[in-house]
C-alpha positions in Angstrom: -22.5 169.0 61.6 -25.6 166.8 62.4 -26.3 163.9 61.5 -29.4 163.7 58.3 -31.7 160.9 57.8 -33.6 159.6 55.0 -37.0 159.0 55.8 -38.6 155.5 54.6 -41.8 153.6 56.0 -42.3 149.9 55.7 -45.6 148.8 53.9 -47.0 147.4 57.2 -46.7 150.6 58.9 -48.9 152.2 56.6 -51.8 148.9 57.2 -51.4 149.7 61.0 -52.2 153.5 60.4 -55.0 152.5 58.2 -56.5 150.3 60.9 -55.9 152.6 63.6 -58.0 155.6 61.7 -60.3 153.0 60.4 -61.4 152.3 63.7 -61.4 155.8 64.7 -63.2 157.2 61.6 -66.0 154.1 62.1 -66.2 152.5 65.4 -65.5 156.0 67.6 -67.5 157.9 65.0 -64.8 160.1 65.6 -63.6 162.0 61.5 -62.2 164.5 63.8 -60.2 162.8 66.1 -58.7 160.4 63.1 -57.5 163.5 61.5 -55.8 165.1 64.6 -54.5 161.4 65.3 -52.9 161.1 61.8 -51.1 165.0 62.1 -49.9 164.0 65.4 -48.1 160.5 64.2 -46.8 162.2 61.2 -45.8 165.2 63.3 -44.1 163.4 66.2 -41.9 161.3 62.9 -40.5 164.3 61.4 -39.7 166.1 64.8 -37.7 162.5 65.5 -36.0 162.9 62.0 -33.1 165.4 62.8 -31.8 163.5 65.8 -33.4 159.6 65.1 -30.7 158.2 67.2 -30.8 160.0 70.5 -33.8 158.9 71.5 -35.1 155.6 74.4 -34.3 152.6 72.4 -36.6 149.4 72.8 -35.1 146.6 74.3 -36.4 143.6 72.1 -36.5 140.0 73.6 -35.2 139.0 70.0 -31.6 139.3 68.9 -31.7 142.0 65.8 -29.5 143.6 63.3 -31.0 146.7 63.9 -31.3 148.5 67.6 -35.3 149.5 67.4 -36.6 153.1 68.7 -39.8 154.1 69.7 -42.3 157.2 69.5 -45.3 157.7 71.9 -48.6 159.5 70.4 -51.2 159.4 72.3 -52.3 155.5 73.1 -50.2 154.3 70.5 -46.2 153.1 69.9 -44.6 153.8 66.8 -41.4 151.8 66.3 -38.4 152.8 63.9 -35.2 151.6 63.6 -31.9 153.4 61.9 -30.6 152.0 58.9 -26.8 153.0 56.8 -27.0 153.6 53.2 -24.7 154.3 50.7 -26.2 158.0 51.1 -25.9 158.1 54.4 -28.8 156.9 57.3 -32.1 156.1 57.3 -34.5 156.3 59.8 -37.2 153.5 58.4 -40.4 153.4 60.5 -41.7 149.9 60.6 -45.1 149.9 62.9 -47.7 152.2 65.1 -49.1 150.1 67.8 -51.9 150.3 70.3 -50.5 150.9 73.7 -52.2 147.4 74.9 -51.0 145.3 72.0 -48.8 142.9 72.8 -45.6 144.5 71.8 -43.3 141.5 72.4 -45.0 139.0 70.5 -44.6 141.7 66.9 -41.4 143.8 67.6 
């Protein structure tokens, strides 16, 4: 039987969409391209749902609790990490980052 995982996003993943499509929506001029940008993040999380664990983990220069996973969309990183519950695992997505920020310094 496979494995099923909660879904649960962290507050500051939700400012870094925000200020991704923000800048889409009003710098790019672009209403279009921040939609398609938003379907494709939210796409590419529930297509990682199913299997959240057999994916390229990211190997942190910190020492963590938590082994952290990432997604590519387009020019941006979204990072995740698998949690246990009492109700079994959840996959809690914690940031979407531009492909240029500096990673390192954040996750």
């Amino acid at each position: 039987m496979q494995e099923q995982y909660r879904l649960e996003y962290l507050p500051v993943f939700y400012k870094d969409l925000e200020q991704s499509v923000d800048y889409i929506l009003n710098k790019l001029k672009n209403p279009q391209a921040a939609y398609d940008f938003t379907e494709a993040v939210e796409e590419a999380i529930r297509k990682r749902l199913q299997n959240a664990e057999s994916f390229e983990k990211y190997p942190s220069k910190r020492n963590r609790a938590e082994i952290y996973y990432r997604i590519y969309v387009k020019n941006y990183v979204v990072y995740y990490v698998v949690k246990s519950a009492s109700d079994g695992k959840v996959m809690e997505v914690r940031r979407l980052l531009h492909e240029r920020q500096n990673r390192s310094d954040i996750v």
